[in-house]
C-alpha positions, 0 to 999 in steps of 0.5 A: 497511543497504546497499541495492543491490537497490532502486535497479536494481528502481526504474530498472526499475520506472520503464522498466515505468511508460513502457512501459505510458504510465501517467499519474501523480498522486502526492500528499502526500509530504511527509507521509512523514517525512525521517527516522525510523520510520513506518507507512504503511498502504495500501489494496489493489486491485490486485496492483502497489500496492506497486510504485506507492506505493514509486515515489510516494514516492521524492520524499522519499528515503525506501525503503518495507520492504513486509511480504508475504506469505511464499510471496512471498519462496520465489519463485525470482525475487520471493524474492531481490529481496524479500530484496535490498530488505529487505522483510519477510516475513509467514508468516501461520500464525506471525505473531510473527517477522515483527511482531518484525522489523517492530517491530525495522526501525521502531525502526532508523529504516524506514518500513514499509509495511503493507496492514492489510485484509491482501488484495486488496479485490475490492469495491475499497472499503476492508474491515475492518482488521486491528490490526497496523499500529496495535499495530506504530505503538503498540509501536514509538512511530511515526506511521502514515501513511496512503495510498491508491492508485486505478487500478492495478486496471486493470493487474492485480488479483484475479479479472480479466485482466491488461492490460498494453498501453499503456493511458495509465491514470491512476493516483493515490497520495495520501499523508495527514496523520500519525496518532499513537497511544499504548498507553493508546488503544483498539485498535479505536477506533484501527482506526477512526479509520485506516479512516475516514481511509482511506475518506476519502482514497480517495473523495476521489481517486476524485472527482478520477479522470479517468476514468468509473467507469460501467459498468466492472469496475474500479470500485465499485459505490458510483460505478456500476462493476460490481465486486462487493458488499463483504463487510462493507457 
């Protein structure tokens, strides 16, 4: 499919990183693959993830097709960039057309990106997942690879201010290892098995963060931030 949307929103994308002075560690790219269908199942703590982890991982010259939300793509703005980029939208009272579409872009060869907790963790610790990214990985014959993101809650997430001065914040992607699952495989043991990973991954990038989590409404309250409780804990 052409692309003539994703390389302009990019060389924005990109002028909007040195604005704001973020300090970038993308990790793990080479995990995504040249060619080919894939999954690629997000942690979710801030409103510009999707922006972050498709910019880490353009070293592997590969375009990320996000599924969001559909009241996303009726922006009169987001709506067609959204379209123009090839994401796909999910309409969350009628999910059926929205995981065909998936399905249908995976088998094409598309790496789709997928934030299984299916909202913003306002915990910031990784919550329960749902079981799209697997059924979609199992149905379609693909790897999912996980990745986690840290430091773009800073910038802007749910139920804080917005702050997009020039902060110099760091911000951390992490790509992982592929996880391979079949059909005859348990769904929720394979929920696990990629929530367990991403737990993992996540708390090993927050361990190499630069900055203090102490005392701050950014960070979990597991590493002393002042972050709300999980819900599920």
């Amino acid at each position: 499919m052409a692309d003539l949307v994703y390389p302009p929103v990019i060389v924005s994308l990109k002028t909007f990183w040195k604005y704001l002075g973020l300090k970038f560690t993308f990790t793990g790219s080479e995990n995504l693959p040249k060619t080919g269908g894939a999954i690629l199942a997000m942690n979710h703590v801030g409103y510009l993830d999707f922006a972050l982890i498709g910019t880490a991982a353009l070293p592997a010259k590969r375009y990320i097709r996000f599924m969001a939300k559909k009241s996303i793509f009726e922006h009169p703005i987001a709506g067609p960039l959204m379209r123009g980029m090839h994401h796909i939208s999910v309409d969350r009272d009628n999910g059926s057309g929205s995981f065909v579409a998936a399905l249908r872009a995976l088998r094409s060869g598309e790496i789709i990106g997928i934030f299984p907790e299916a909202t913003i963790s306002v915990s910031f610790e990784v919550k329960e997942i749902k079981s799209g990214a697997v059924r979609l990985a199992t149905g379609a014959g693909v790897p999912i690879i996980p990745a986690v993101v840290w430091g773009s809650q800073r910038i802007v997430t749910k139920g804080l201010k917005p702050n997009f001065k020039r902060n110099h914040f760091p911000v951390f992607v992490k790509f992982g290892a592929p996880l391979y699952f079949t059909k005859d495989q348990d769904i929720e043991a394979c929920e696990k098995i990629l929530r367990d990973t991403l737990i993992s991954l996540l708390h090993g990038v927050q361990s190499e963060y630069p900055d203090s989590h102490a005392g701050a409404r950014w960070a979990p309250q597991r590493l002393g931030g002042t972050a709300p409780a999980p819900l599920n804990s």
